[in-house]
C-alpha angles and dihedrals in degrees: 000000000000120000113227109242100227110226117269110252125210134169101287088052088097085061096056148053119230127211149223088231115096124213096199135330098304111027139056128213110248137190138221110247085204087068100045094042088062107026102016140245099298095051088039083044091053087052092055119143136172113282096241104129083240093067107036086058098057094047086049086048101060102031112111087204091057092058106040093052087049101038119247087264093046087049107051085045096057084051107052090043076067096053080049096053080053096053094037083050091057096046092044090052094042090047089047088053095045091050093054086048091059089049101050082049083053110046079045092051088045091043083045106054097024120105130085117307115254090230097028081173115042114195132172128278088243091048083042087052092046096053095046092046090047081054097051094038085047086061099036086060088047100057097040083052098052080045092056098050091047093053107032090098093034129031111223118161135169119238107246119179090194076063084088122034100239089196098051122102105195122101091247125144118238108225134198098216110217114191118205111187111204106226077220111069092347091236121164127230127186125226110202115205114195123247111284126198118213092262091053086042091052087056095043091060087052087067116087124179092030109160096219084224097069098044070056099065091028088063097034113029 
């Protein structure tokens, strides 16, 4: 079963009469009540025209009973309201469109710049330093620790030049720092080894089963 389209109705509507008679698929004919009103159905019948709002405004118009039963003012006004809807119906549709294409700018600005940040926490470059250089320190007391337990029963140490400054003058002793951290209180002692030349170094190797106590006390009584 088909549904029946109702007419579409627009502002001049109230003006007109429509009827059951189409004029093609989609409209119906249609007749001014003012003249049929004044001259009848059959000379308002004979005036028929198609119910598009076009064409309603050019028949009212021109229609001499139209404007005597509104008034000229009224009906130049009602007219030109129409001529207004027209223009409204413009703006309406322009600013629609505008809006949607602000939003599109917006949903591609937000697309554009969304995702995670590459630095979601910014620090300073000194709080920056400090981290890098707890990190490095972190594995520094590792390894010296992994080197003190190896060789707390043996001393085996690697022959480095850069273990003296060659360049300075001062009477200091070069040391090779050895950090022992107690599994206690996690304190650190140094152990100080006097400066060694290659030939000293070279001996030192010969010795196996050296407790390193006791090279200790042997370089600093």
């Amino acid at each position: 079963m088909t549904r029946t389209k109702k007419p579409k109705r627009h502002r001049l509507t109230e003006f007109i009469e429509v009827l059951k008679e189409k004029s093609n698929e989609y409209n119906r004919f249609a007749i001014c009540i003012a003249c049929k009103e004044a001259e009848g159905h059959e000379y308002a019948y004979s005036k028929k025209f198609v119910n598009t709002k076009k064409l309603v405004k050019s028949h009212l118009k021109n229609c001499t009973h139209f404007k005597n039963k509104k008034g000229e003012d009224e009906a130049t006004r009602i007219l030109n309201d129409t001529d207004n809807e027209k223009s409204i119906s413009i703006q309406k549709k322009h600013k629609h469109t505008s809006g949607n294409e602000s939003e599109d700018d917006s949903d591609n600005d937000e697309q554009e710049f969304s995702g995670p940040l590459d630095c979601h926490v910014v620090l300073a470059i000194s709080q920056l330093r400090g981290i890098l250089t707890q990190n490095r320190r972190i594995q520094e007391l590792d390894e010296l620790k992994r080197l003190y337990e190896s060789t707390s029963t043996t001393a085996l140490l690697d022959y480095s030049e850069d273990m003296s400054d060659t360049s300075s003058t001062d009477e200091e002793d070069s040391c090779l720092e050895i950090e022992d951290v107690n599994e206690d209180n996690e304190d650190i002692a140094l152990l100080w080894l006097s400066d060694l030349n290659k030939d000293e170094y070279d001996n030192l190797l010969d010795l196996e089963s050296t407790n390193i106590n006791e090279l200790l006390d042997k370089e600093h009584p």
